[in-house]
C-alpha positions as a Markdown table, in Angstrom:
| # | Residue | x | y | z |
|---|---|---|---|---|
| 1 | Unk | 154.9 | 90.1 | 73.3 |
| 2 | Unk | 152.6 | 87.3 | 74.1 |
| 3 | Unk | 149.3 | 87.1 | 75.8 |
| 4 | Unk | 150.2 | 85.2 | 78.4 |
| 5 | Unk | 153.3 | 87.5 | 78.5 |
| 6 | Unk | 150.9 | 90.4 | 79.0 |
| 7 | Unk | 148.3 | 88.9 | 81.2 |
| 8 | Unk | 151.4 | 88.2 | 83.2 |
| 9 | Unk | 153.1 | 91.3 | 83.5 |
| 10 | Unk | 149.4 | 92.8 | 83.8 |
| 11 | Unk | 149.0 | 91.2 | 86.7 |
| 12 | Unk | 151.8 | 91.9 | 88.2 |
| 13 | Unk | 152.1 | 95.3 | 88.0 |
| 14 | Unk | 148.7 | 95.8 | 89.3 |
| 15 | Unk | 149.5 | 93.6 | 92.6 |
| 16 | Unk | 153.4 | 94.9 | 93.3 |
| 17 | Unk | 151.0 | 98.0 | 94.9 |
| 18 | Unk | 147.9 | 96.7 | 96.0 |
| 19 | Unk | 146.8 | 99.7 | 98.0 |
| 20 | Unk | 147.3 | 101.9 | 95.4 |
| 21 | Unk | 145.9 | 99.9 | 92.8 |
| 22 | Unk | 142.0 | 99.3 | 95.2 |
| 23 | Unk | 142.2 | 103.1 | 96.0 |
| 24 | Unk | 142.1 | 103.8 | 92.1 |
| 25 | Unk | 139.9 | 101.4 | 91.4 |
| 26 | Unk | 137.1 | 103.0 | 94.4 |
| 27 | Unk | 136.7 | 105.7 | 91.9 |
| 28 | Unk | 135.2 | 103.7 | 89.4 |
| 29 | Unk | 133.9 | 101.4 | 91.8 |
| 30 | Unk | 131.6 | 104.4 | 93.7 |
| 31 | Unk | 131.1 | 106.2 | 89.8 |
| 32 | Unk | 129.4 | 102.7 | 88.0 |
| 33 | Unk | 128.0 | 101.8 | 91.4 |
| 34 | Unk | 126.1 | 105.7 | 91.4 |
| 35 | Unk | 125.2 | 105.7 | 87.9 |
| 36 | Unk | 123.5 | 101.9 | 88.2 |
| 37 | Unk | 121.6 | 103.3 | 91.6 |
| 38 | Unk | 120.3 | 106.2 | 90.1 |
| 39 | Unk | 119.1 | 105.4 | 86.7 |
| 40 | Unk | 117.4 | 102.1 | 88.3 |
| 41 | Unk | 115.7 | 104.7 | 90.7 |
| 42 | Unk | 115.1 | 106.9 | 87.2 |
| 43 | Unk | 113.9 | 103.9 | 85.4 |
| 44 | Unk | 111.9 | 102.4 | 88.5 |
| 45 | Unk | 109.9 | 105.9 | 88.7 |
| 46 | Unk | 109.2 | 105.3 | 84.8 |
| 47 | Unk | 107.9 | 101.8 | 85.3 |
| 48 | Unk | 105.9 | 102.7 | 88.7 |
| 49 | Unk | 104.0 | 105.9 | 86.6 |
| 50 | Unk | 103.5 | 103.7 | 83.7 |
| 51 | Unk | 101.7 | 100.8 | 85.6 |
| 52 | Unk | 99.7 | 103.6 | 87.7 |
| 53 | Unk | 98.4 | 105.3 | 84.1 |
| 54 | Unk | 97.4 | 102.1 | 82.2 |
| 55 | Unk | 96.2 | 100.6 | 85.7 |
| 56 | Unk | 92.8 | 103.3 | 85.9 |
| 57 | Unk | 91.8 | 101.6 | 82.4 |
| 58 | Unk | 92.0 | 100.1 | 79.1 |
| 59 | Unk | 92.2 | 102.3 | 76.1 |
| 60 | Unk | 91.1 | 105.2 | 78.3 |
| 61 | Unk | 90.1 | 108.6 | 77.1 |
| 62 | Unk | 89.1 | 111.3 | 79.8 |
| 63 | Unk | 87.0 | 114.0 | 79.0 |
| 64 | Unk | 86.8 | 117.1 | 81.6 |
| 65 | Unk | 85.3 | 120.4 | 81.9 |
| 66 | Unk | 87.6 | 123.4 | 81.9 |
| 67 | Unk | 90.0 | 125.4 | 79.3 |
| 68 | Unk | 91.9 | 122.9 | 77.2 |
| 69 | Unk | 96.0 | 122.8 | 77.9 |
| 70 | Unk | 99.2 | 120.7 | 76.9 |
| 71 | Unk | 99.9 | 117.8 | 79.4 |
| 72 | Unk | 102.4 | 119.4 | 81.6 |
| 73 | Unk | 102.4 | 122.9 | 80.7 |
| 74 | Unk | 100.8 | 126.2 | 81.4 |
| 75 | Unk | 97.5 | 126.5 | 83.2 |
| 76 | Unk | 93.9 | 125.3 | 83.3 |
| 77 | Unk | 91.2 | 127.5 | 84.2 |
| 78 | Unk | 88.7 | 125.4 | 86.1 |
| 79 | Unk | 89.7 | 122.1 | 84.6 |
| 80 | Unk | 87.3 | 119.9 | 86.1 |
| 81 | Unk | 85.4 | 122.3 | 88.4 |
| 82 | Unk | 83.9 | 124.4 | 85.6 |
| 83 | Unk | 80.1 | 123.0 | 84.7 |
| 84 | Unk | 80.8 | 123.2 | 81.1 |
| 85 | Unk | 80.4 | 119.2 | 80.9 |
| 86 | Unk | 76.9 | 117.9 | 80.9 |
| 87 | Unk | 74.8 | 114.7 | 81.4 |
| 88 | Unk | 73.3 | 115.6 | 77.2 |
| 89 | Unk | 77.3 | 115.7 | 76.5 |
| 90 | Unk | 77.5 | 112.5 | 77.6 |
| 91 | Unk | 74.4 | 111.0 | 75.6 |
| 92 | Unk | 75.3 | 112.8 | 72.7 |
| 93 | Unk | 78.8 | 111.2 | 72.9 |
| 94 | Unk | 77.7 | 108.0 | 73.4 |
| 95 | Unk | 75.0 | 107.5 | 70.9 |
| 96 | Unk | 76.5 | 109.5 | 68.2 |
| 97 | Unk | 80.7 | 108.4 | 68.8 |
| 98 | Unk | 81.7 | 105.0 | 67.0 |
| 99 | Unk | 84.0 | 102.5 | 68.7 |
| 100 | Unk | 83.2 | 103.1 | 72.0 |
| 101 | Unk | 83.5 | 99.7 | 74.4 |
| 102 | Unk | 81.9 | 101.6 | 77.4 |
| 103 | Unk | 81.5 | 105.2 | 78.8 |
| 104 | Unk | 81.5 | 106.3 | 82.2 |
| 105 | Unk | 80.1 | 109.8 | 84.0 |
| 106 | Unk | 81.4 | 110.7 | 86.9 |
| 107 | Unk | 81.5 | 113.3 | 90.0 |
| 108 | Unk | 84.3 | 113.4 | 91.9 |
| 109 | Unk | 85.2 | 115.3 | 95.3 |
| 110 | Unk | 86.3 | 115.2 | 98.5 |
| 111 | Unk | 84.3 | 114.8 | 101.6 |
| 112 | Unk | 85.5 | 114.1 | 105.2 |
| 113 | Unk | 83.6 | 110.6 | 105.7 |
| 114 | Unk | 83.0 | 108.8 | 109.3 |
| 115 | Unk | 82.3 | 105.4 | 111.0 |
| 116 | Unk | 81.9 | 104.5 | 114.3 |
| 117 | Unk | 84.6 | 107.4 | 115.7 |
| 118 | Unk | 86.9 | 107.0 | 113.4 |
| 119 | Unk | 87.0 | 109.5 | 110.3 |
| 120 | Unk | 88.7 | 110.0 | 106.7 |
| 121 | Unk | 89.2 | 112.6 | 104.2 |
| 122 | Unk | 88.8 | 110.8 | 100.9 |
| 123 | Unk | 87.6 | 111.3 | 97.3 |
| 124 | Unk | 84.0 | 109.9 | 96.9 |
| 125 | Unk | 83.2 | 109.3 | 93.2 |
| 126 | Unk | 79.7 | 109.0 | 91.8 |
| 127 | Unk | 79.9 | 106.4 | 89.2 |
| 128 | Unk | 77.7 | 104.1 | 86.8 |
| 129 | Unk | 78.1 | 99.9 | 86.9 |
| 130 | Unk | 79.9 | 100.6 | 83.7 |
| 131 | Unk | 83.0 | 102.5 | 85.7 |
| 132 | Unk | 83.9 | 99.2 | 87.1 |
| 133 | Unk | 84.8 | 97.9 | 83.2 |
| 134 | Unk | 86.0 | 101.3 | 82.1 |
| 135 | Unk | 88.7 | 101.9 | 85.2 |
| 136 | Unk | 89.3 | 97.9 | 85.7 |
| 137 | Unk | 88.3 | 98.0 | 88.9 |
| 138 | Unk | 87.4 | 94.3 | 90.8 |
| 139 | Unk | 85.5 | 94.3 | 93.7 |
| 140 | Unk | 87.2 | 91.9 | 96.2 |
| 141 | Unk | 84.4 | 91.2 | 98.8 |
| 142 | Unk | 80.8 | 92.4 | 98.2 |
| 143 | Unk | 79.3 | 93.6 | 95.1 |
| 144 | Unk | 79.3 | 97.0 | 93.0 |
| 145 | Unk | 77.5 | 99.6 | 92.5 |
| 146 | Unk | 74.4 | 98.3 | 90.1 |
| 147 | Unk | 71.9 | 100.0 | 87.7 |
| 148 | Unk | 69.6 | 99.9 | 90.3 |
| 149 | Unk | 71.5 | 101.6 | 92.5 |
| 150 | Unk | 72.0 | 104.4 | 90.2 |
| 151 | Unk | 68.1 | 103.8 | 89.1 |
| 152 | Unk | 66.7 | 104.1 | 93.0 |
| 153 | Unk | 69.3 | 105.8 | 94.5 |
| 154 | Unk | 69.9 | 103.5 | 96.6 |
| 155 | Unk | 72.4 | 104.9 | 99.7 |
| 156 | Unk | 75.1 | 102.5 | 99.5 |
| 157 | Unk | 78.9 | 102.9 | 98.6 |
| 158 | Unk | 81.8 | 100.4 | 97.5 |
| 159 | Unk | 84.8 | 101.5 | 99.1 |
| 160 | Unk | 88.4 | 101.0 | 98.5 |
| 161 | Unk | 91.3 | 99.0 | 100.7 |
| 162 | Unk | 93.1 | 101.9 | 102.0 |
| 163 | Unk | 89.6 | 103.4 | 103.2 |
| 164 | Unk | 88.1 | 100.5 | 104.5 |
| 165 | Unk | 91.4 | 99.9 | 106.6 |
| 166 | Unk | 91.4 | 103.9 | 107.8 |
| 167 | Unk | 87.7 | 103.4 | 108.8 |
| 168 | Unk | 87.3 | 99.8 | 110.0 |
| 169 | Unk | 90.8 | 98.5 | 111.0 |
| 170 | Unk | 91.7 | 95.0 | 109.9 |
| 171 | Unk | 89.4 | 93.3 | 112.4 |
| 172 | Unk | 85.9 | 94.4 | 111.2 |
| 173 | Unk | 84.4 | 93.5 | 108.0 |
| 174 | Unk | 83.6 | 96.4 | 106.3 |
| 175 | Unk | 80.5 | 95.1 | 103.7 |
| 176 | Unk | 77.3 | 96.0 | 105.4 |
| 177 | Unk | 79.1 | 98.7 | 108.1 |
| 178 | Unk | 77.4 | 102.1 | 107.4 |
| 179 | Unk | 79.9 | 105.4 | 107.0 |
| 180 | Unk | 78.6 | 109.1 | 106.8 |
| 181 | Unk | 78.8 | 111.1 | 104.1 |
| 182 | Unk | 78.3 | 114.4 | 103.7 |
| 183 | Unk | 76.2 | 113.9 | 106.9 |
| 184 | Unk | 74.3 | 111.2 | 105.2 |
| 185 | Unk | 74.4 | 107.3 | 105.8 |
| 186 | Unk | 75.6 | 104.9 | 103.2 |
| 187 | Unk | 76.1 | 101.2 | 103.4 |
| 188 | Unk | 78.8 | 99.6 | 102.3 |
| 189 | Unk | 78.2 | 96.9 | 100.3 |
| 190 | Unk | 81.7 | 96.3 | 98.6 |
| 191 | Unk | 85.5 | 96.6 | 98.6 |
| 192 | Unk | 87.1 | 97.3 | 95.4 |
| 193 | Unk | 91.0 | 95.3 | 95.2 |
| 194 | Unk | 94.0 | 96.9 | 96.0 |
| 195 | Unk | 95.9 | 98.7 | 93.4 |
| 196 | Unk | 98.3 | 100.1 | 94.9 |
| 197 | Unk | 99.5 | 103.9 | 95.0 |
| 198 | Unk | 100.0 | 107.0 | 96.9 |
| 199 | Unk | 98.9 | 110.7 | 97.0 |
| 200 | Unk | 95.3 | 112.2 | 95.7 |
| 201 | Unk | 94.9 | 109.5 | 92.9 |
| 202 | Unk | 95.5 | 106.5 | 95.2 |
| 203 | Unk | 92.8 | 104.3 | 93.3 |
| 204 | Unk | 92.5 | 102.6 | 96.6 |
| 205 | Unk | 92.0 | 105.8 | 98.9 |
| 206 | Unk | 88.1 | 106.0 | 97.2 |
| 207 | Unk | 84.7 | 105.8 | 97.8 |
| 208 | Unk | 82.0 | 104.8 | 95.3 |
| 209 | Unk | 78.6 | 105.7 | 95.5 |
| 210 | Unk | 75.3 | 105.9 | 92.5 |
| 211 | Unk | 75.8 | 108.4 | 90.0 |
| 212 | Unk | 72.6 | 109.6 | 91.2 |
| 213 | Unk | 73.2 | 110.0 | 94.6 |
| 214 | Unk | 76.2 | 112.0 | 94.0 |
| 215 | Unk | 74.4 | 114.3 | 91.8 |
| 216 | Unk | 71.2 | 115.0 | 94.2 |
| 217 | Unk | 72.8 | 114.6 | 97.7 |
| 218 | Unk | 76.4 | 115.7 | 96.9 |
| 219 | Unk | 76.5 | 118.4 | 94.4 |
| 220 | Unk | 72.7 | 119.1 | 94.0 |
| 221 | Unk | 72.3 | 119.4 | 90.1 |
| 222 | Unk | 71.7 | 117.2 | 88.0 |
| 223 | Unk | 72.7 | 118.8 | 84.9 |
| 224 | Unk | 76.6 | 118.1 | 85.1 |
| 225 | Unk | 79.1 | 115.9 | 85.7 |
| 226 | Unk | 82.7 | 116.8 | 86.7 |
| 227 | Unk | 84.3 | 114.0 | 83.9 |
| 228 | Unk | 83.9 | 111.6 | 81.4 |
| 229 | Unk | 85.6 | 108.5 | 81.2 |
| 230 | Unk | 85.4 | 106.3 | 77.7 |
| 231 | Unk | 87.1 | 102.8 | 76.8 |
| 232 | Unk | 88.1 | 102.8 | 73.0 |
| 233 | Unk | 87.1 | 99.1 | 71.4 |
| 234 | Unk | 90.7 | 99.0 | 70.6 |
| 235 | Unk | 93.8 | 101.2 | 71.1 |
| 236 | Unk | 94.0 | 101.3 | 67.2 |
| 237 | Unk | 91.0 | 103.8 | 67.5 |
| 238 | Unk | 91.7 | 105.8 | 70.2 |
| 239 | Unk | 92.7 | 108.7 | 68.1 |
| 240 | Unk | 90.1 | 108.3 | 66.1 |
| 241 | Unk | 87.6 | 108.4 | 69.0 |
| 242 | Unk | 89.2 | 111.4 | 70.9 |
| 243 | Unk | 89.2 | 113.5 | 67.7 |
| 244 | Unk | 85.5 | 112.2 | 67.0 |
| 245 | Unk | 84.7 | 113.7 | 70.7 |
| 246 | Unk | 86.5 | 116.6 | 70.0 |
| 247 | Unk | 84.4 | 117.8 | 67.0 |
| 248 | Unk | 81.4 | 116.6 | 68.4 |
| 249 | Unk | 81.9 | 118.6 | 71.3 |
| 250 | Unk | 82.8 | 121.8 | 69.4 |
| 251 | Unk | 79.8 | 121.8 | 67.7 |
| 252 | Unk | 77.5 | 120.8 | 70.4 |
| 253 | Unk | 78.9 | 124.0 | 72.8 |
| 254 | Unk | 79.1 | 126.5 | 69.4 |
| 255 | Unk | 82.8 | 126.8 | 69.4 |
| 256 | Unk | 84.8 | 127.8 | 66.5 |
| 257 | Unk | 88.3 | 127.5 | 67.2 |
| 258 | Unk | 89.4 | 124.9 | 69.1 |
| 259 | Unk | 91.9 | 126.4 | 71.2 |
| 260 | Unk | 89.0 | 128.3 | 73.1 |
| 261 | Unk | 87.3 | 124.7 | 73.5 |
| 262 | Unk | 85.9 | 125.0 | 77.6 |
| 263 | Unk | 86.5 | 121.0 | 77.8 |
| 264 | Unk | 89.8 | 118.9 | 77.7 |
| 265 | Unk | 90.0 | 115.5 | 76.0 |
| 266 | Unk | 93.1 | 113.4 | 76.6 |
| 267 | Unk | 93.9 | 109.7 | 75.5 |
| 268 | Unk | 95.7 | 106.9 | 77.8 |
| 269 | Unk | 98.8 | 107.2 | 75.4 |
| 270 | Unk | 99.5 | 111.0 | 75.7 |
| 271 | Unk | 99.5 | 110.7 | 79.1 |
| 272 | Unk | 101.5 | 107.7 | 79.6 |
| 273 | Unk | 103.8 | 109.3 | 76.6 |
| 274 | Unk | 104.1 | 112.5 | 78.7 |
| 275 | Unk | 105.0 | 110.9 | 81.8 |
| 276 | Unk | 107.4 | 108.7 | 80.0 |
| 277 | Unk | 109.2 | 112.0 | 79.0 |
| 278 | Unk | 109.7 | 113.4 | 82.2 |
| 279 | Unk | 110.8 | 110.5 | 83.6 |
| 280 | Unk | 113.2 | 110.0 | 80.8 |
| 281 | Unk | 114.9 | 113.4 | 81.7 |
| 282 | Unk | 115.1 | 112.7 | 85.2 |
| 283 | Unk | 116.9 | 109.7 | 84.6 |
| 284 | Unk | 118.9 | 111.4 | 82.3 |
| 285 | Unk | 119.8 | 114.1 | 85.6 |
| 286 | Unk | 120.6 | 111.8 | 87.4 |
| 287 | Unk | 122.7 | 109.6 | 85.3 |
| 288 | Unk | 124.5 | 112.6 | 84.1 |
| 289 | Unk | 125.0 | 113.9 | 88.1 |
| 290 | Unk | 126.3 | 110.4 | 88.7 |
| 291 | Unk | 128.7 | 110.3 | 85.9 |
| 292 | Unk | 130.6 | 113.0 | 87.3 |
| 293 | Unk | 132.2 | 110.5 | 89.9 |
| 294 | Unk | 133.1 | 108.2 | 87.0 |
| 295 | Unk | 135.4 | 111.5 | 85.3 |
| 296 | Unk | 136.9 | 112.2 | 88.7 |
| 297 | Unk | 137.3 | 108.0 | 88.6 |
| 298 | Unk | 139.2 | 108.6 | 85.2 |
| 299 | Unk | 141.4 | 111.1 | 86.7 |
| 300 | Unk | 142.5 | 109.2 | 89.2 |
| 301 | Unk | 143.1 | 106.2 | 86.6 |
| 302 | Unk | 145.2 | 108.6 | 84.6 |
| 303 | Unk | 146.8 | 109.6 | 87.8 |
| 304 | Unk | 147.9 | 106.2 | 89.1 |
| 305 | Unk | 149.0 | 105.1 | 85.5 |
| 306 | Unk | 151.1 | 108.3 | 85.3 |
| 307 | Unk | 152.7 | 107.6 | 88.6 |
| 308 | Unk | 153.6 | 104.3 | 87.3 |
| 309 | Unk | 155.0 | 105.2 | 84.1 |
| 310 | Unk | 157.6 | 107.4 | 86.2 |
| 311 | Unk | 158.7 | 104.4 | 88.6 |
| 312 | Unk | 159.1 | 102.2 | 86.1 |
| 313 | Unk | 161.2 | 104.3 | 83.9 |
| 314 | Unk | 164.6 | 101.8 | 83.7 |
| 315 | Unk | 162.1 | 98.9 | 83.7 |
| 316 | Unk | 160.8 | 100.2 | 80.1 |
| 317 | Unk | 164.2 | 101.3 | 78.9 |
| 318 | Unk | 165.5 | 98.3 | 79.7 |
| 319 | Unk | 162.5 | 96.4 | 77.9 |
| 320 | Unk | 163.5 | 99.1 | 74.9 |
| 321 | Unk | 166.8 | 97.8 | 75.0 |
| 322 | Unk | 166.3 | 93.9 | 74.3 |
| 323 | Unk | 164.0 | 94.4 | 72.0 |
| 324 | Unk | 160.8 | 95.7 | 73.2 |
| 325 | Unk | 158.9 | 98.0 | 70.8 |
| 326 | Unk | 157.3 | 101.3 | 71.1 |
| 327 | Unk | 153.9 | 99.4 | 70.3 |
| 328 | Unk | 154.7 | 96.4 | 73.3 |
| 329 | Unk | 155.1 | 99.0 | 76.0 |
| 330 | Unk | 151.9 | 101.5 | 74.5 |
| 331 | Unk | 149.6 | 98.3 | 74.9 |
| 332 | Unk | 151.2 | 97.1 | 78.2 |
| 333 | Unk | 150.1 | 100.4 | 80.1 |
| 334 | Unk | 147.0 | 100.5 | 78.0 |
| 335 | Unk | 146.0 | 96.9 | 79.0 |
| 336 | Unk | 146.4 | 97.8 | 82.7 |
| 337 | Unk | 144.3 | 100.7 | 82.8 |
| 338 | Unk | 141.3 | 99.1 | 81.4 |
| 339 | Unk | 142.1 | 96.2 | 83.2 |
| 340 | Unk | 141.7 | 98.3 | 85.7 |
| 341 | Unk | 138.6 | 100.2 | 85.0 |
| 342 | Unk | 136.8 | 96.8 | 84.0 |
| 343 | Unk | 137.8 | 95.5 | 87.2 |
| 344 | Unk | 135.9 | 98.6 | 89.0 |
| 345 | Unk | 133.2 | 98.5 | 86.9 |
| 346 | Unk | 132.4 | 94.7 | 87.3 |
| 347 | Unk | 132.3 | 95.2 | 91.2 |
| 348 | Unk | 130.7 | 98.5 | 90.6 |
| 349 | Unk | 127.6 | 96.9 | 88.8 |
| 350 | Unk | 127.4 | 94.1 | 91.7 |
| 351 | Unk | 127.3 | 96.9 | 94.5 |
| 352 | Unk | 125.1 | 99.2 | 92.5 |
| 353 | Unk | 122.5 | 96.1 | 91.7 |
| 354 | Unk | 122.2 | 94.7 | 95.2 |
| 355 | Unk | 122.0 | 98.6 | 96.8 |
| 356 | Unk | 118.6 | 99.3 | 94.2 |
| 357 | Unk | 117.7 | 95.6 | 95.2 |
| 358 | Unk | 117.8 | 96.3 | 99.2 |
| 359 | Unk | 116.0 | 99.6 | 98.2 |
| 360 | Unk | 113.1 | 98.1 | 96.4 |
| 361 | Unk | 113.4 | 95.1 | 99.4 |
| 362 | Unk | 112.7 | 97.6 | 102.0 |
| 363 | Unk | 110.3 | 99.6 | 100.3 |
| 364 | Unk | 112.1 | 102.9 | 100.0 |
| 365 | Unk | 111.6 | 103.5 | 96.6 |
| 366 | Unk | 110.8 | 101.4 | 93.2 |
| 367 | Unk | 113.8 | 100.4 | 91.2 |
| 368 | Unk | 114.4 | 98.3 | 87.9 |
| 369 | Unk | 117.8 | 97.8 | 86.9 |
| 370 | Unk | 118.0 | 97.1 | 82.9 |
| 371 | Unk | 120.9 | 94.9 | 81.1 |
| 372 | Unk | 121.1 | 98.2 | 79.0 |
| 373 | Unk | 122.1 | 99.8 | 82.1 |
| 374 | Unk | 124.3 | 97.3 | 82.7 |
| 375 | Unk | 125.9 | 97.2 | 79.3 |
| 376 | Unk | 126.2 | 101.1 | 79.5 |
| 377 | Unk | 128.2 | 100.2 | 82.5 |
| 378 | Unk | 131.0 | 98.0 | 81.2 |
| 379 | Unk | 131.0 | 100.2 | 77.8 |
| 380 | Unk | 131.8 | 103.3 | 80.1 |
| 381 | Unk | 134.5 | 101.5 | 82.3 |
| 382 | Unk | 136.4 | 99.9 | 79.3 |
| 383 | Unk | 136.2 | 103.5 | 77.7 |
| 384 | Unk | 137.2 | 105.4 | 80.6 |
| 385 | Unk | 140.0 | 102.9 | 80.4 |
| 386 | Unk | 141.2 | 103.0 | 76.8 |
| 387 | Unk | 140.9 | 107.7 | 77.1 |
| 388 | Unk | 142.9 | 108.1 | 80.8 |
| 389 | Unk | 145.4 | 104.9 | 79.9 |
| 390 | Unk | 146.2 | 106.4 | 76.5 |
| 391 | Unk | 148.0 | 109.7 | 77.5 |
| 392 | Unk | 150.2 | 107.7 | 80.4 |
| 393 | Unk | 150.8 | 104.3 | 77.7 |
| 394 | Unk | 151.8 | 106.7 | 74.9 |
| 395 | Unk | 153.7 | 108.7 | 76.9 |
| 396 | Unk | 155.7 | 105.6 | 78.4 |
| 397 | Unk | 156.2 | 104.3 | 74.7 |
| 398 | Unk | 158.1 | 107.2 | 73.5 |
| 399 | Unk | 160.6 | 106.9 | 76.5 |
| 400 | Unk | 164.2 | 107.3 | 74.7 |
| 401 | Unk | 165.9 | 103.8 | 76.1 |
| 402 | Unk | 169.1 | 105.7 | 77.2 |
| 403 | Unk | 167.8 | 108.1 | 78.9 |
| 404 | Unk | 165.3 | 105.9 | 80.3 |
| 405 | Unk | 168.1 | 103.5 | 81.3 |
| 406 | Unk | 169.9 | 106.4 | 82.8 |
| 407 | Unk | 166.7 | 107.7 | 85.7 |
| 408 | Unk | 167.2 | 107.6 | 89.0 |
């Protein structure tokens, strides 16, 4: 048998029952479709986590107070409450660490904050000039917070998009508005650019005010600070520097063992490695839930073939008789069902790429669709093809001819 023999008779099998042959096809059609929509959601979380981790700096390392833990596991006591982390900690680090680009203290906490009758519950961060190169943070109208803010304590506060819009509106100009916090007035002498986010770490859901202030009027000590932010020189060294902080740490708080250290010190590639992992497995879940539509797909393949093989019975004895070999007919019905299945899948990856587009379009949630995916795609269709065709094609090739001749 020729190609053009079997392209031919290909077709033509699959369009003498065009209903039939679309209602087989739907199952692969919805199972590639699923898969495509649900890792692209998978792989869009991945991406959206990623760009949220490396967006708060540049070869970060965060140091805070509290028992140290894995990323993702167990329990902190106090993390970041605990007053274990001092302002002598932070000199000691930063005049005794090598390759460090810039270090940042900080007090973070949440205040209800006002303006003019309207009113916010934000985080307001006490912070350094050098947190603006530490975190990457651009102001986008006004100024930041300068050394001699933090020097004078001056009262004035660089605030973020989201804040600045919950407080002013879009109409006002926020720079040189005053806001309350903590029952004390601030003036606002900058907004920071948008960088996008949601929930308690929305970088643009912030306030900024001198490290200072945040210290006397916020917290009222002077003697800690609630974390530690440090930019490597180069992501080369960041291992170097976070074991370097470590040690120095364990020996300025007399601790022996590690494991009972009362501070945590992570680097921007164990967290971005973490997340990456549990995204990873939820794309994995939900590939795997989605493939379950491309087996039920399969069975419906090997269903329909099956079907066919039995009404066309005399047809393939008859092929037996003139000639036609047990390998002709095998890849006949083989061709069909992965002709078939690669069908499916084709239109299957169209509908499954424009539904992720429309949902990344509309806002819903962040998608990516990869050419692996895609790839992973076709491989699965041609394969679900070649394993549910083979059963109904062999089964059709070892017809007996006389028999076969003889069905009613």
């Amino acid at each position: 048998m020729t190609t053009s023999d079997l392209i031919h008779e290909t077709f033509s099998a699959l369009t003498a029952n065009k209903v039939r042959t679309a209602l087989t096809m739907l199952g692969i059609i919805i199972g590639i479709s699923s898969v495509i929509i649900m890792v692209s959601i998978g792989q869009g979380a991945q991406s959206s986590i990623q760009s949220s981790i490396q967006s708060i700096g540049s070869n970060l390392i965060v140091v805070s107070p509290g028992a140290q833990r894995s990323f993702g596991y167990g329990v902190s006591t106090g993390r970041g409450a605990s007053h274990t982390l001092t302002t002598d900690d932070v000199s000691a680090i930063q005049s005794q660490v090598a390759n460090i680009q810039a270090i940042s203290p900080e007090i973070a906490g949440r205040y209800q904050v006002t303006a003019k009758g309207t009113n916010t519950n934000t985080t307001v961060t006490g912070v350094e000039p050098a947190y603006a190169q530490v975190h990457n943070v651009t102001v986008n109208d006004g100024t930041f917070i300068s050394d001699a803010d933090v020097q004078n304590r001056n009262k004035v506060a660089v605030i973020g998009p989201t804040v600045a819009s919950d407080l002013f509106g879009d109409t006002t100009e926020p720079v040189g508005q005053t806001i309350r916090i903590n029952s004390l007035e601030f003036q606002v002498i900058g907004v920071t650019k948008s960088k996008g986010g949601t929930g308690f770490g929305n970088q643009d859901d912030q306030i900024y005010i001198p490290f200072t202030d945040a210290q006397l009027f916020l917290i009222g000590d002077t003697t800690y600070v609630t974390s530690l932010s440090v930019s490597a020189t180069d992501a080369s060294v960041m291992t170097q520097v976070q074991n370097d902080i470590t040690n120095l740490l364990l020996e300025r708080h007399k601790i022996s063992d590690p494991t009972q250290a009362d501070f945590n010190v992570l680097n921007q590639a164990d967290i971005v490695s973490a997340a990456s992992s549990v995204t990873g497995t939820f794309t994995l879940l939900l590939g795997a839930v989605a493939g379950i539509s491309l087996v039920v797909g399969g069975i419906g393949i090997m269903n329909m073939m099956l079907t066919t093989v039995t009404e066309r019975t005399r047809e393939i004895g008859l092929r037996k008789a003139i000639g036609a070999t047990r390998r002709d007919i095998n890849t006949q019905f083989l061709t069909e069902a992965v002709t078939l299945t690669i069908i499916g899948g084709g239109i299957g990856v169209a509908i499954g790429w424009l539904a992720a587009y429309l949902v990344t379009s509309l806002g819903v949630l962040q998608t990516s669709v990869s050419m692996s995916s895609i790839i992973l795609a076709f491989g699965v269709s041609a394969a679900i093809g070649i394993v549910f065709g083979y059963y109904p094609a062999r089964r059709a090739s070892k017809l007996n001819p006389i028999e076969a001749l003889r069905y009613e």
